[in-house]
N, C-alpha and C positions, 0 to 999 in steps of 0.2 A: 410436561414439566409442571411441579407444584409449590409453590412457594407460599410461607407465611402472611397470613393477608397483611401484616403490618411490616412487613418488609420493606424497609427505604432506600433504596439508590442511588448515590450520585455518581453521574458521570462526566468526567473533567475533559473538554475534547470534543467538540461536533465536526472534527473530519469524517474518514469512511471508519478508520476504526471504533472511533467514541460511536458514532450513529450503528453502529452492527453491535455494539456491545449495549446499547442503549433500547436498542428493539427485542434484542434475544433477552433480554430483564424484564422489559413489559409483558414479552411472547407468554415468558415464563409466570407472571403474576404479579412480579416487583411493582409497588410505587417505583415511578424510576422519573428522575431529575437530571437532565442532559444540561452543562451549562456551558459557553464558549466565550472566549475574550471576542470575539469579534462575529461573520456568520460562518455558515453551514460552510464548511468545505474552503475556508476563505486562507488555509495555510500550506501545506506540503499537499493533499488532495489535489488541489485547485490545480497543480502545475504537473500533475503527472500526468506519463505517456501511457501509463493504465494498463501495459501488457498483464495478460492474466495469463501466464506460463505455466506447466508442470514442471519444468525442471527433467531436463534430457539426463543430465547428470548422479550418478549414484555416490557422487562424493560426502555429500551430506544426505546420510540415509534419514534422517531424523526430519530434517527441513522437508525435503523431499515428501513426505508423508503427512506431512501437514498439508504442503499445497494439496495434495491429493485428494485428500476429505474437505479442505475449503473449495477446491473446487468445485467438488461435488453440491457442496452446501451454496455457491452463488447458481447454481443451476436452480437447486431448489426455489430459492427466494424469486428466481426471474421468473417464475409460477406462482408464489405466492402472495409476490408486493403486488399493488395497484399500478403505481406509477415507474414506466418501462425506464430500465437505464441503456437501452443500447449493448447489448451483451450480444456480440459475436462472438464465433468458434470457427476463424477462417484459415487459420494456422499459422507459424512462423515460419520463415525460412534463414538460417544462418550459419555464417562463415565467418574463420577469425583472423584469415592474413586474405594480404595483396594475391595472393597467388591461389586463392581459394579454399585452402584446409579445413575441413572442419574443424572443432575445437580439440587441442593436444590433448591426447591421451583419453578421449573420450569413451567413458565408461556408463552405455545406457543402463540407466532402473530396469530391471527384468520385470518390473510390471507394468514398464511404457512401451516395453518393445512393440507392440501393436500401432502404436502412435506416433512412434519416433523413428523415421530410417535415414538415413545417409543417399541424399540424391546426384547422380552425374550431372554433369552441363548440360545435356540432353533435359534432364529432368526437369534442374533449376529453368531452365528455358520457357519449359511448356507450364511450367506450375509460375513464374512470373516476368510474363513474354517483354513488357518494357524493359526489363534489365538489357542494356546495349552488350554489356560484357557479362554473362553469367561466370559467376565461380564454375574453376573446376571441379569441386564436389560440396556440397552445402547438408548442414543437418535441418529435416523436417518435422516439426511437431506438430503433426495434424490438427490436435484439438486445441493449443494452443490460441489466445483470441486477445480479445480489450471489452473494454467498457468506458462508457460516459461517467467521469469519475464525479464529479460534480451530480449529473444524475443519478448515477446508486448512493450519494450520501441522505440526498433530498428525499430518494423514495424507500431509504433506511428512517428517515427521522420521520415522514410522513406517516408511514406502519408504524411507527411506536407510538406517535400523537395520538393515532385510530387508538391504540390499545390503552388511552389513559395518560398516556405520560406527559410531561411537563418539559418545554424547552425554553430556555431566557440566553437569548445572542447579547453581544455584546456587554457582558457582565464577566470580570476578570474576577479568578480567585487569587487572592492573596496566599494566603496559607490555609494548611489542616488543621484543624483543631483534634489538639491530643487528650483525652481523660484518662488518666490511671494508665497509660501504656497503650489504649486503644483509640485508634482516630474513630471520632464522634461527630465531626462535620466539617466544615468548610465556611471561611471566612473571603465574603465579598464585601467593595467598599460599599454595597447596602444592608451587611448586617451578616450576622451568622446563622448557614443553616442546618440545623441540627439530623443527622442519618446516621444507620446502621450500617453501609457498607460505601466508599468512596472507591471508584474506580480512576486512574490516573492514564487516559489516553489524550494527555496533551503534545504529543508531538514535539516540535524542539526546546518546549517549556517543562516536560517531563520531569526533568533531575532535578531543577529548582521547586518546583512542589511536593516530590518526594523527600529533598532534604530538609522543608518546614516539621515533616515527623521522624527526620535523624535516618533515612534511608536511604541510600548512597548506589543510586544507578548511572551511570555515566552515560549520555547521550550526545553524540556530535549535530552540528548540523552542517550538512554536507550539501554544498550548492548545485547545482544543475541546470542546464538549459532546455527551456522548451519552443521549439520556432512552430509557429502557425504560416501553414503558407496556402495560398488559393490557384487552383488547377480550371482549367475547363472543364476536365472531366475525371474518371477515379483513372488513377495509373497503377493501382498496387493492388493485390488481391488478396493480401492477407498482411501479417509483419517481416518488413524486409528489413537485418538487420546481418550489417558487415563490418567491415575496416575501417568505410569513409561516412555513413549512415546508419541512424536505427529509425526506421520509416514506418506508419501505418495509416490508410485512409481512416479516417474518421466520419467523413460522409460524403456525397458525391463531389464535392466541391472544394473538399478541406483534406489537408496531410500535415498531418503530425512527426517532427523530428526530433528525438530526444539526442542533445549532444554534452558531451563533458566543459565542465565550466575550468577555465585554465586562471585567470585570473584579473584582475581592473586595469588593464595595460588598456592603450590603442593598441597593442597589436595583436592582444590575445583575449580583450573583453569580449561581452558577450555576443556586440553586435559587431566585431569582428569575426567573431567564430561561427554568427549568423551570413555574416558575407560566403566566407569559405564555406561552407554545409550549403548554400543556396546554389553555387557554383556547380559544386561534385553533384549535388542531387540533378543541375539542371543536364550535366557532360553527362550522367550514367543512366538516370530514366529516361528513355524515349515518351516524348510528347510532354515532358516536364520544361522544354526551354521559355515558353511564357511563362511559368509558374511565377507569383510573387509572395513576397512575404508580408504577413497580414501585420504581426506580433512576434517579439521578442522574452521569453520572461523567464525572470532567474528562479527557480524556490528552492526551498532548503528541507533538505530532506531529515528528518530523522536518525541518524543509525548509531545504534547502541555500541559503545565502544569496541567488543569484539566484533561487531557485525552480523551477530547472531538477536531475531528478534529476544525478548523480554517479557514474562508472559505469567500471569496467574498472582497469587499471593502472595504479598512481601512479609517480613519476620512479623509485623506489627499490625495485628489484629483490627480488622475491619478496612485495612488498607491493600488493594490490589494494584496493578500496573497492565498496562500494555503498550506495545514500540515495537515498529516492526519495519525496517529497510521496504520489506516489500507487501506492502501494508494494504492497498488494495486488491492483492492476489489471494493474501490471506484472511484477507477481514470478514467473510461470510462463515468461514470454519471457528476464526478466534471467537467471534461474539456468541457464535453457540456453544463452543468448550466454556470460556468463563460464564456464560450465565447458566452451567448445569455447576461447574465448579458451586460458585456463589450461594447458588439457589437450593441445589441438593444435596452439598458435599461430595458429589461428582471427579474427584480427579483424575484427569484423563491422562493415557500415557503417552501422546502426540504432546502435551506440556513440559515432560519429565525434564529434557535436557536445554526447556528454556526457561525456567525459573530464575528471578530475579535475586537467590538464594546465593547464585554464583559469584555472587559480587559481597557478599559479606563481610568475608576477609580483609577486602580490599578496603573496607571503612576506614576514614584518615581519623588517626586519633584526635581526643578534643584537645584543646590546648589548655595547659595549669592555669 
């Protein structure tokens, strides 16, 4: 990758996206300026379950093919950063009822078939022998894994530091500065700083900064649970993920449950729904009955109003975007698609059908 030596960067966003998008800019030769309202990793990142999945699924061929290539690209990076994030490849194993079904209608990618089969209770058994009750049939995604989410954002921003680049935590941007139709920088409450190219991976702050340059993406944020609980020893061997749990060791001592957040009740907040999830984990894993719960915590996920990430160059020159639901599984492929986009004029066709173009129409008129 080559880019203009006076090439300027900002990148709005030090979660896992902004920091992959912030490395693959320097990789490439950019001056690059990573700036964060608060630190590294301290929003949606910080709370995720991290599954790094291919997607069993051919329903979305387009999605599907992205994780594919990002996958491949966090592989690379786990060779090329300095500082480790914890990237295993121990597989998933999931079912989607009480009675063990695989998931309806499921229609594998013909280029995971290697990766992905359909296990008996036999299977499920021996592939994750604490389960007390194994599903009658489970789907397996061998390569399937996680990451230390928090650690790949750190040793994404570390690699870009090494490359030059410039990072200020705790500095909020107010708005974009617009010239003649072209965003030209960004306004902090310590002043404005002048770049050629602003990328927008703010997470659920996204739509509000892209509408300071009249460009209308719509982003939810959508709440979630994440329980921390402590084990005496690992009970899981890869991601167990059913009807009553989504489960992963994170390290000899620690398991990870990601659960649906219902709502601020007593009987359905979070630390209720941490009670119930602590219960079924302790009834269904063998050797889980001591287990306790360390942490409880809510965070708010990103997702783009269709649900489809958000990705590449908005109408308005010198302004780019990215959002993406599943933003750690993607973020090692995103940040090297937009920084050859950016940097070369590069547009790739894993991008095509998530441009942020798609929303266009949808802009609310101004008012008289």
């Amino acid at each position: 990758m080559c880019a203009h030596p006076t090439k300027h960067s900002a990148v709005i966003g030090a979660g896992v996206l902004g920091a992959a998008i912030g490395y693959s800019l320097a990789r490439g030769g950019s001056r690059v300026l990573i700036l964060d309202a608060g630190q590294p990793a301290g929003g949606a990142t910080g709370d995720a379950f991290a599954w790094i999945g291919l997607s069993a699924s051919a329903a979305d061929p387009e999605q599907a093919a992205l994780r594919r290539f990002a996958s491949a690209e966090l592989d690379r990076l786990a060779e090329e950063l300095t500082l480790p994030f914890a990237l295993t490849r121990r597989g998933a194993l999931s079912w989607s009822d009480a009675r063990g079904n695989p998931d309806a209608d499921l229609v594998i990618d013909p280029k995971l078939r290697v990766h992905v089969r359909v296990l008996s209770t036999e299977g499920c058994a021996a592939r994750e022998p604490n389960l007390r009750t194994p599903p009658r049939a489970a789907v397996l995604a061998e390569t399937d894994g996680s990451v230390d989410p928090v650690a790949l954002t750190r040793s994404l921003l570390s690699g870009a530091l090494a490359l030059g680049a410039e990072f200020v935590p705790d500095t909020r941007v107010h708005e974009l500065v617009v010239t003649d139709g072209r965003v030209t920088g960004v306004r902090t409450a310590s002043g404005t700083v002048a770049v050629d190219e602003v990328v927008i991976a703010a997470g659920t702050g996204t739509s509000a900064l892209l509408r300071s340059a009249g460009v209308h993406v719509p982003v939810v944020a959508s709440p979630c649970i994440l329980l921390r609980l402590r084990t005496s020893e690992p009970l899981i061997n890869g991601i167990v993920s059913g009807p009553e749990f989504e489960l992963r060791q994170a390290d000899e001592t620690t398991l990870l449950a990601a659960e649906d957040y219902l709502d601020d009740s007593v009987e359905n907040g979070p630390e209720a729904v941490a009670d119930r999830a602590l219960e079924s984990i302790r009834r269904e894993i063998r050797g889980a009955e001591e287990a306790t719960l360390e942490s409880v915590r809510v965070g708010l996920r990103p997702i783009p109003e269709d649900g489809r990430p958000v990705l590449g160059r908005t109408g308005t020159p010198g302004l780019s975007v990215a959002v993406a639901h599943a933003g750690i599984a993607l973020a090692a492929g995103i940040g090297t698609l937009l920084a050859r986009e950016l940097l070369e004029g590069i547009e790739s066709d894993l991008l095509t059908t998530f441009r942020p173009s798609r929303f266009a129409e949808k802009v609310p008129a101004p008012r008289p």
